[in-house]
C-alpha positions in Angstrom: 8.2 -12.1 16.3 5.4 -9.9 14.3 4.5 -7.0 15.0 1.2 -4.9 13.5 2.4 -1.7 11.6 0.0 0.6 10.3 0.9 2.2 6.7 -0.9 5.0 4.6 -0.3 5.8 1.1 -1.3 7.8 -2.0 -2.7 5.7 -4.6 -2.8 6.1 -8.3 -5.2 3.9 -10.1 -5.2 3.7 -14.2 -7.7 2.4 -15.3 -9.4 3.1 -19.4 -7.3 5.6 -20.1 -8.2 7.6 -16.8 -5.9 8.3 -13.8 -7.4 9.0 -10.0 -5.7 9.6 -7.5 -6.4 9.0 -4.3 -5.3 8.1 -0.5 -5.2 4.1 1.0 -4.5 3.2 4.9 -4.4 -0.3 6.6 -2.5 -2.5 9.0 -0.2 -5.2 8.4 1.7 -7.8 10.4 5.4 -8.6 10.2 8.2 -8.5 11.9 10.2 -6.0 10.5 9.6 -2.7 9.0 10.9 -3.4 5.2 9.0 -6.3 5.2 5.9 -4.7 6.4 6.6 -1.9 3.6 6.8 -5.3 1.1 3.5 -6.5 2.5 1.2 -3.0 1.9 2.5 -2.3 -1.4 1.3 -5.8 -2.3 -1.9 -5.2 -0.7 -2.2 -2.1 -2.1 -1.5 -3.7 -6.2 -4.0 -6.9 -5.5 -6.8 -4.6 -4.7 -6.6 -3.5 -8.4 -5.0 -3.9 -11.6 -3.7 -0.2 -12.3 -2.8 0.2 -8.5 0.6 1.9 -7.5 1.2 3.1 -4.3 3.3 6.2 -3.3 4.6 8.1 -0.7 4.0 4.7 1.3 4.4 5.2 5.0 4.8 3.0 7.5 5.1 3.4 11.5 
């Protein structure tokens, strides 16, 4: 059965040469916790090309 877990994460977007950094948060649903982990850091990279998350956290 899914469950919602929320997750937060630093972001690091490249992007012409220049690096931001910056913080992402959101809720996903799945039923365990590695695969919600699996399912924010791709939501996380299809939101940009450059896009890595870090420090991902999810409870």
């Amino acid at each position: 059965m899914a469950k919602h877990w929320n997750w937060n994460a630093t972001v690091v977007e490249q992007k012409n040469g220049k690096r931001r950094v910056g913080s992402a948060s959101g809720e996903v649903k799945a039923p365990t916790r590695k695969a919600a982990r699996d399912a924010a850091r791709r939501e996380v990279e299809r939101k940009g090309s450059g896009r890595t998350a870090y420090e991902l956290r999810v409870f």
